[in-house]
C-alpha positions in Angstrom: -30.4 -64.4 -86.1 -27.0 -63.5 -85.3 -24.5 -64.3 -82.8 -21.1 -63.7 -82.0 -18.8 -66.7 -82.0 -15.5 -66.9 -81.2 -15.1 -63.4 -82.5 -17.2 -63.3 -85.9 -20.4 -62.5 -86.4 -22.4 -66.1 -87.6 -26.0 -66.5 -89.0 -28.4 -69.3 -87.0 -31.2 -70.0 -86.6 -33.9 -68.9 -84.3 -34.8 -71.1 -81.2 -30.9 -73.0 -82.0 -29.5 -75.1 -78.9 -25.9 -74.9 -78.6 -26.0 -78.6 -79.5 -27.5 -77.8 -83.0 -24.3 -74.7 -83.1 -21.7 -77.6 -82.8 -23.7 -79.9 -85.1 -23.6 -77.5 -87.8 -19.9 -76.8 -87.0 -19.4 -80.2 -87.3 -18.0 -80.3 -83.8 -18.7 -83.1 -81.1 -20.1 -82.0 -77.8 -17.1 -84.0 -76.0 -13.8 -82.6 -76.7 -15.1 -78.7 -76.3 -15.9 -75.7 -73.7 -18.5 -73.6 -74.2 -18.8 -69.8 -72.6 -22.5 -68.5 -73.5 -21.9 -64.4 -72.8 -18.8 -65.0 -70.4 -20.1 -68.0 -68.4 -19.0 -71.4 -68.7 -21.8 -73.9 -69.9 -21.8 -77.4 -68.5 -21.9 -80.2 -71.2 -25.0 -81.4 -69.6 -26.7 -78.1 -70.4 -25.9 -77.5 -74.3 -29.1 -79.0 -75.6 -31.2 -77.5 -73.5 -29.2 -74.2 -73.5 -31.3 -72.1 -76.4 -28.9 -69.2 -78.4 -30.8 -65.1 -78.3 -30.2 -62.9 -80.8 -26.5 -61.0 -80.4 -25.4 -63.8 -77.9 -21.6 -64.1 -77.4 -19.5 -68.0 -78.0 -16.5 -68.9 -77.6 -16.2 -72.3 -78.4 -12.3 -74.1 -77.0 -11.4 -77.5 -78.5 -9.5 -79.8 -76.0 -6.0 -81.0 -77.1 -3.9 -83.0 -75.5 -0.4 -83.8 -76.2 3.0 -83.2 -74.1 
């Protein structure tokens, strides 16, 4: 299926979590914000939170620094 993320269309598969999305990204679920069609998603909720066909993500590493 295919989602929107961060502003390009990607291919996943059906019935994905967004905890499998940032696996395959190679991502690690601390560090990052997660907006699912313009909502925030907590971190408590991204393997339980299943991806639909034309979703939207925007995916936001944290950085720190000063």
């Amino acid at each position: 299926m295919k989602l929107m993320l961060n502003g390009k269309v990607r291919d996943t598969e059906m019935g994905a979590t967004l905890t499998d999305l940032l696996t395959s990204l190679q991502l690690p679920e601390k560090g990052v914000l997660i907006e699912l069609n313009g909502r925030a998603v907590p971190r408590t909720d991204f393997s339980t939170t299943i991806l639909g066909e034309a979703d939207t993500v925007e995916i936001v590493r944290m950085v720190g620094g000063g």
